[in-house]
C-alpha positions in Angstrom: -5.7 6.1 3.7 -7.9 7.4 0.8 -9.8 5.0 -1.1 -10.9 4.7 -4.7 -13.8 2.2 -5.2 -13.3 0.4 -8.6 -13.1 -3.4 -10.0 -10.2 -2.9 -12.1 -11.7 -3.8 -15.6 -13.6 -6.3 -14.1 -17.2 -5.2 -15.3 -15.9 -3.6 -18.6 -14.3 -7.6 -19.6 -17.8 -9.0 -19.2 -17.2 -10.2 -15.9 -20.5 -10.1 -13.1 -21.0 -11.3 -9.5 -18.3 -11.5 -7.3 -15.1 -14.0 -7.4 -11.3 -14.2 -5.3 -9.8 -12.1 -8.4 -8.3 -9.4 -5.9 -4.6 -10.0 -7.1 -5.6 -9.9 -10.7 -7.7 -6.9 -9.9 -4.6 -5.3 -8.1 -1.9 -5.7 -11.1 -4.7 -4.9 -13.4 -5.2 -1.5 -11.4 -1.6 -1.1 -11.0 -0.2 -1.7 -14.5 -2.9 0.1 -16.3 -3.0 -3.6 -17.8 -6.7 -4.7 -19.3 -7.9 -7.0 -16.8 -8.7 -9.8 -19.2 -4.9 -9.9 -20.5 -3.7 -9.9 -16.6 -6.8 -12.6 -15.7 -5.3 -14.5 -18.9 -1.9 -14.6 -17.8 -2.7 -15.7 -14.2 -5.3 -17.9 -15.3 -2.4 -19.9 -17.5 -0.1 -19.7 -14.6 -2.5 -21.2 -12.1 -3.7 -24.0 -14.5 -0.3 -24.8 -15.5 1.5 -25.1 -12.5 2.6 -29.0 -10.4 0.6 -30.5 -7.8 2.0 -29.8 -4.4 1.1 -31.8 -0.9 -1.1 -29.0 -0.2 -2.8 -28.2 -3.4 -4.3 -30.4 -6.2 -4.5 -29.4 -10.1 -6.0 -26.2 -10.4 -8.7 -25.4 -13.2 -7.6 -22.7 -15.6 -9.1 -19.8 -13.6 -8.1 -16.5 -11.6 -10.9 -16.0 -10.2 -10.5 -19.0 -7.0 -7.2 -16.9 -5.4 -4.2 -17.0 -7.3 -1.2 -18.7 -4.9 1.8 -15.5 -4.6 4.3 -17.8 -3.4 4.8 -19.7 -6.5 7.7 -19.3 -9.2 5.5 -18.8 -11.9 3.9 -15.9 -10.1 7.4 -14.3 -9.1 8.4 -14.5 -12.6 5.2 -13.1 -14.7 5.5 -10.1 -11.4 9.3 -9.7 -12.8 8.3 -9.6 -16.4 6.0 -6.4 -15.9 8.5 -4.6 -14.1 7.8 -5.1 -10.7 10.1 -5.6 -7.3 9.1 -7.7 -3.9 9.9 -5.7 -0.8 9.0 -8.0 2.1 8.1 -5.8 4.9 7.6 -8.5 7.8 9.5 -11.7 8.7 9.8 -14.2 11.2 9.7 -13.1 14.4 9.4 -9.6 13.5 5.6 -8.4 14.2 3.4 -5.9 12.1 5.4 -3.1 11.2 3.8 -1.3 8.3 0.1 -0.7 7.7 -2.3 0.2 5.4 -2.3 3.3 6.4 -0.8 6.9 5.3 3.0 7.4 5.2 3.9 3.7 6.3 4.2 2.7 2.4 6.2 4.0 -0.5 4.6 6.3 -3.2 4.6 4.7 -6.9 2.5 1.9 -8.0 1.8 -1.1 -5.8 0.5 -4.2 -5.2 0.6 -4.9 -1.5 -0.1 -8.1 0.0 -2.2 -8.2 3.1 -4.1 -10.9 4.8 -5.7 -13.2 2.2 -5.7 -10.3 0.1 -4.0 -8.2 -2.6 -4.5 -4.4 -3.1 -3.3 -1.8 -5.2 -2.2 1.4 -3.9 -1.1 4.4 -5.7 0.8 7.2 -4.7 -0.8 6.4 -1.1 -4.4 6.1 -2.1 -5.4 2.1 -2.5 -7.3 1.3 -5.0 -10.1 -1.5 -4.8 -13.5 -2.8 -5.0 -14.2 -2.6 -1.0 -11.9 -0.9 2.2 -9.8 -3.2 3.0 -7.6 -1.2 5.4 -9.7 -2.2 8.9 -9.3 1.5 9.7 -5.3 1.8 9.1 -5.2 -1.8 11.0 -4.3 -3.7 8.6 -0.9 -5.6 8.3 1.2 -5.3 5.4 3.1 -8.7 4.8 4.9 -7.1 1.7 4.6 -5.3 -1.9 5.5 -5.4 -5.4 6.8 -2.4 -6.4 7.4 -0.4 -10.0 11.0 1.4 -10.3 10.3 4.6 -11.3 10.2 5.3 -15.2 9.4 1.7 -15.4 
């Protein structure tokens, strides 16, 4: 797959160095969103939400990883538009890539490995290749209908 090198806003919202932002980098990219309204919203969500078994109370912050799996996160995805299309499951194996023609074309944020990507019309869209040379597993993505 093509790649575009960008931050996503990062830079431009007075962010420097480097920090685990890649989902709020990937909805920023993919929304067209300013990244400091989508680094608000996930910073809120993360901050906000219960102590688990596995996870303590979380500082106000998107920059440390943002956890996918919780509601909060489902629902802010479902309030800008977006869809979950699980493309693995139990027992199932690696059956799409990041790699041309195994995703959809639209607007995406795909979930990889400990990682979130945009991709666009088949071109992903991040700060680094994070493809491993069309290796790379796709666990599932959040799409936009179209005319959404």
């Amino acid at each position: 797959m093509r790649v575009v090198i960008t931050d996503g806003g990062r830079a431009a919202a007075g962010y420097k160095g480097t920090a685990g932002d890649c989902v709020c980098r990937a909805i920023a990219i993919a929304t067209g969103l300013p990244y400091q309204r989508v680094y608000t919203a996930l910073a809120v969500g993360t901050g906000t939400q219960r102590r688990s078994k596995r996870t303590g109370k979380r500082g106000f912050t998107a920059g440390e990883g943002i956890n996918t799996k919780r509601q909060w996160f489902t629902n802010y995805m479902h309030q800008l538009g977006f869809v979950w299309t699980p493309t693995m499951g139990i027992g199932t194996g690696c059956t799409v890539h990041l790699r041309d023609g195994e995703l959809p074309n639209g607007r995406l944020v795909v979930s990889v490995s400990k990682h979130a990507t945009a991709v666009i019309d088949g071109v992903i869209h991040d700060a680094f290749d994070p493809s491993r040379g069309g290796n790379r597993c796709v666990y599932g993505y959040w799409s936009l209908p179209p005319g959404a």
